[in-house]
C-alpha positions in Angstrom: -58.1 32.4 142.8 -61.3 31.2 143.0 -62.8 34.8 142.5 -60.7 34.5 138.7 -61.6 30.8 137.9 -65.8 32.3 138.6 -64.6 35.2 136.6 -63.5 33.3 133.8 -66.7 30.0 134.3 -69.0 33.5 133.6 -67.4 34.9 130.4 -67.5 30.7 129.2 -71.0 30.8 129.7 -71.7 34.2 128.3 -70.2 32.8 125.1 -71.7 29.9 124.7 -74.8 31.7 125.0 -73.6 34.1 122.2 -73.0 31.4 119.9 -75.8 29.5 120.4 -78.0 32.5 120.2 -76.3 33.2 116.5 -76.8 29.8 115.4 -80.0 29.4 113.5 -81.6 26.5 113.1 -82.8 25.9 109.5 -84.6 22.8 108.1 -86.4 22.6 104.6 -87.6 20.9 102.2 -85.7 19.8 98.7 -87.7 17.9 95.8 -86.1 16.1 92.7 -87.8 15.4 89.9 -87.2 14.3 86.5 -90.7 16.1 84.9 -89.7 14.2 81.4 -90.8 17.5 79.6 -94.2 17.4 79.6 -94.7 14.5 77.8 -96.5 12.4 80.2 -94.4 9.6 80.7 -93.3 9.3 76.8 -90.0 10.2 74.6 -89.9 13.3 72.9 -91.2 16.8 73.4 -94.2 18.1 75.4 -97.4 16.3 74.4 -99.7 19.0 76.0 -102.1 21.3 74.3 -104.8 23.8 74.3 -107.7 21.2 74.9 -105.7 20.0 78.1 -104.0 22.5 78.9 -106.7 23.7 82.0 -107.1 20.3 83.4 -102.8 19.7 83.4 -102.6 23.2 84.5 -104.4 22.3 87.7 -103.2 18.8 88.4 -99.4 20.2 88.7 -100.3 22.9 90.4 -102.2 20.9 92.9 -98.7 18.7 92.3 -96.6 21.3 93.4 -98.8 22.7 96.2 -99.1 19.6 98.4 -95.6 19.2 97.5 -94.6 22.4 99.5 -90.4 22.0 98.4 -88.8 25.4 99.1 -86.1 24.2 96.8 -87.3 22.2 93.7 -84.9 20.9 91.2 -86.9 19.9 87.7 -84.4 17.9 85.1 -86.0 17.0 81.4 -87.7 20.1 82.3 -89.2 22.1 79.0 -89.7 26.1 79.0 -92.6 25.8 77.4 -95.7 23.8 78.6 -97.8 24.2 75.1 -95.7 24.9 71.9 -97.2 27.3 69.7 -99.2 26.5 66.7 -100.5 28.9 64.0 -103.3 29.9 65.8 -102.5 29.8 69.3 -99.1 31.2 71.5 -96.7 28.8 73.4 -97.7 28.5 77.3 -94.6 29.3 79.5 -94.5 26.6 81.9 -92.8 28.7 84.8 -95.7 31.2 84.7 -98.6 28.4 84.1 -97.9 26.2 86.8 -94.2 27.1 89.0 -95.4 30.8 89.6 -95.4 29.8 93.1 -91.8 30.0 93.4 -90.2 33.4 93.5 -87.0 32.3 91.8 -86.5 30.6 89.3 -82.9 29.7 87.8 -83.5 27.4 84.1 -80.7 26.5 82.0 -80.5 25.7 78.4 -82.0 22.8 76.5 -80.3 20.5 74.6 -83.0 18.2 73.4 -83.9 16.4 76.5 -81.2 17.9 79.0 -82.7 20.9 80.0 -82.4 21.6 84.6 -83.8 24.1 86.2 -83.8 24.9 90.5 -87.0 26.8 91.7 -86.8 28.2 95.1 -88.5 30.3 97.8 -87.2 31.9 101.0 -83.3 32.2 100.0 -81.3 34.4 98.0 -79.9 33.4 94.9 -76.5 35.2 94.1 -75.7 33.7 91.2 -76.2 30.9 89.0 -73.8 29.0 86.3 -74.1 26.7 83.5 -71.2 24.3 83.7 -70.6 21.8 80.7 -69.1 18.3 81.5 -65.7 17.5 79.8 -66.7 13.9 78.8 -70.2 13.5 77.4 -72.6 11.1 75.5 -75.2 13.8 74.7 -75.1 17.5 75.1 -75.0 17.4 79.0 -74.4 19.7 81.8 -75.0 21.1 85.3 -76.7 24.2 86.5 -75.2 25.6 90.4 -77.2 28.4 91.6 -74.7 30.2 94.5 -77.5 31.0 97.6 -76.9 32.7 100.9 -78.4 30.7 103.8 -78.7 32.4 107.6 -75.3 34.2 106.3 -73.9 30.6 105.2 -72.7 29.7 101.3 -74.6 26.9 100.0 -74.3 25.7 96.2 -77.8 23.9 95.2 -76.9 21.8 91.7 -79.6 20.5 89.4 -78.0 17.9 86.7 -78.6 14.9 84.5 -76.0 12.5 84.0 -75.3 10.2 80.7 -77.3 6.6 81.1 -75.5 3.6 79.4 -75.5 4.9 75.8 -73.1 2.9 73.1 -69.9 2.1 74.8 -69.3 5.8 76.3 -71.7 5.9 78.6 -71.0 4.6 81.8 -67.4 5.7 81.9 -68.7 9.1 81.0 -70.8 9.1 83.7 -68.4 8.4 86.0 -65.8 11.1 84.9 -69.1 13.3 85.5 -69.2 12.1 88.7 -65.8 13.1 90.0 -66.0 16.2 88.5 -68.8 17.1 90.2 -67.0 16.2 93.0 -63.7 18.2 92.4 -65.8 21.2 92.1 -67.6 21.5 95.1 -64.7 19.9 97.4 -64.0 23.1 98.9 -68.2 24.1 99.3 -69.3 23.3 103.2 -72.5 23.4 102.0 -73.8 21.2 98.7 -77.3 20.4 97.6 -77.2 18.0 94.4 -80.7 17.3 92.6 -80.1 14.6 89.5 -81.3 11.9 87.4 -78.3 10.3 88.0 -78.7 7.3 85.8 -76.8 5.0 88.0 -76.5 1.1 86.7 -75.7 0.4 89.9 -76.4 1.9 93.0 -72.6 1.5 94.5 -72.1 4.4 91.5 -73.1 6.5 94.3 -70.4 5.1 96.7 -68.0 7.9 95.4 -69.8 10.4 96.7 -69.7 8.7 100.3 -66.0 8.6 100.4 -66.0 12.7 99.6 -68.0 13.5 102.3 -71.6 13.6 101.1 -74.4 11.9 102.5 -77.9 11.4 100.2 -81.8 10.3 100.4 -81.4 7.4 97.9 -78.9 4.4 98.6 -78.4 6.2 102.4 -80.2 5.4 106.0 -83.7 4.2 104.3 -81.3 1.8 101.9 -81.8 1.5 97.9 -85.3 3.3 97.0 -86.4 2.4 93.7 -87.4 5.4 91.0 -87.6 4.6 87.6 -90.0 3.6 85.5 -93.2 5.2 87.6 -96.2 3.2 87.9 -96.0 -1.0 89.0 -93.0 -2.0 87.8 -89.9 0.0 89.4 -86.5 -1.6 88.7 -84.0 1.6 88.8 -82.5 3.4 91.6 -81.5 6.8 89.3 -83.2 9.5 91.2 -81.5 10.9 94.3 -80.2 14.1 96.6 -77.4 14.4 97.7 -76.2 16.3 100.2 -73.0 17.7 102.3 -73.4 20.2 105.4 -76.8 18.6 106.2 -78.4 16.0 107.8 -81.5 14.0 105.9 -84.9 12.9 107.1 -88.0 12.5 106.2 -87.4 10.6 102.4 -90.3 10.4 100.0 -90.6 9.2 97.1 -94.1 10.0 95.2 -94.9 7.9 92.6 -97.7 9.2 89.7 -97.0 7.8 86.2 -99.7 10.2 85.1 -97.1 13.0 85.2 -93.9 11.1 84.4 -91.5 8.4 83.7 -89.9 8.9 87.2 -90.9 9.1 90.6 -90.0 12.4 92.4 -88.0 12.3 95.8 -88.2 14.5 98.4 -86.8 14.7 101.7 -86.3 17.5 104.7 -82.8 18.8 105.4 -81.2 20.3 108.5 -78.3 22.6 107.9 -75.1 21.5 110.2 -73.2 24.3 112.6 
């Protein structure tokens, strides 16, 4: 008897090993950032030309670089850095200044709404452009599909309506749930977003489905919006299910933008 309860105390052991042999441990980094298209921290389309075009080149590439995100969601982003004029071509933002990152998933741009994911280290097996049902503006959400130590994970880059006319919170909400309902199923879910949120309990619905976040989470209500002296809103955020947060940042240079970026380390769950 005692030989078979040893027996069996050895073949516990040996799998415990196993499994904690398989199990990887994986932390990163995610950064969200709404890069208000290049146009320096005003409305409208890129503001950036030829003339400045080295010194802006640099400064976001030094951005980036001290940055160090191996996944970076950009919302407002813009294709292209420099439009074209008669005499000169249009610079391609992803190869002027995010040619660090080996993949690079943008959607469409409807005016403003244009998200994009850049990534290194994981593979990307697909990506999707979903439209919301309800909507204000022309707005939508990109999911890239990637393949983490063998595990599913859906990274989601969006921008949400902002109290427009008499639609816009309610929209916002429906978008809310339906981001929600689509990713109820995922064990894994990385969401980058301006979210703009009127209130920060808008993110409460995302508590009571399971998903923790960086913003209005363990560190409290972290205010992002406007950049510069004279933050009052609480729309930027990540969140997350399958992984635990830590180290939140928020880096705040109204040079670049109208919003801060945040930025925090994850730790993929067993």
């Amino acid at each position: 008897m005692k030989k078979l309860i040893t027996m069996m105390l050895l073949l516990a052991l040996t799998s415990f090993g196993l499994n904690a042999q398989n199990h990887q441990f994986t932390k990163f980094t995610v950064a969200s950032w709404n890069i208000g298209h290049f146009a320096l921290g005003k409305s409208g389309d890129t503001t950036l030309n030829h003339a400045v075009l080295d010194f802006y080149q640099q400064t976001y590439r030094a951005y980036f670089n001290e940055l160090n995100a191996d996944i970076l969601a950009l919302i407002e982003y813009n294709p292209l850095m420099v439009n074209a004029t008669d005499k000169q071509p249009a610079v391609v933002a992803r190869d002027a200044i995010l040619s660090n990152y080996k993949e690079a998933q943008v959607g469409p741009k409807y005016d403003y709404n244009c998200n994009a994911i850049f990534s290194n280290g994981f593979e990307v097996l697909s990506t999707d452009t979903v439209m919301f049902t309800k909507m204000v503006q022309t707005r939508y959400y990109l999911v890239s599909t990637i393949r983490m130590d063998g595990d599913i994970v859906k990274v989601v880059s969006t921008h949400l309506d902002w109290n427009q006319g008499e639609n816009g919170a309610p929209y916002r909400a429906i978008q809310i749930q339906e981001l929600i309902e689509a990713f109820k199923n995922d064990k894994y879910v990385i969401m980058c977003a301006d979210w703009n949120v009127g209130k920060t309990d808008e993110y409460d619905a995302f508590f009571k489905a399971g998903y923790d976040m960086a913003n209005h989470g363990y560190l409290g209500d972290i205010l992002t919006y406007p950049a510069g002296s004279k933050l009052s809103s609480y729309l930027d955020n990540i969140i997350t299910k399958g992984f635990a947060i830590s180290n939140v940042k928020v880096i705040n240079d109204a040079m670049l933008s109208d919003h801060c970026l945040i930025k925090a380390d994850l730790t993929k769950l067993p």
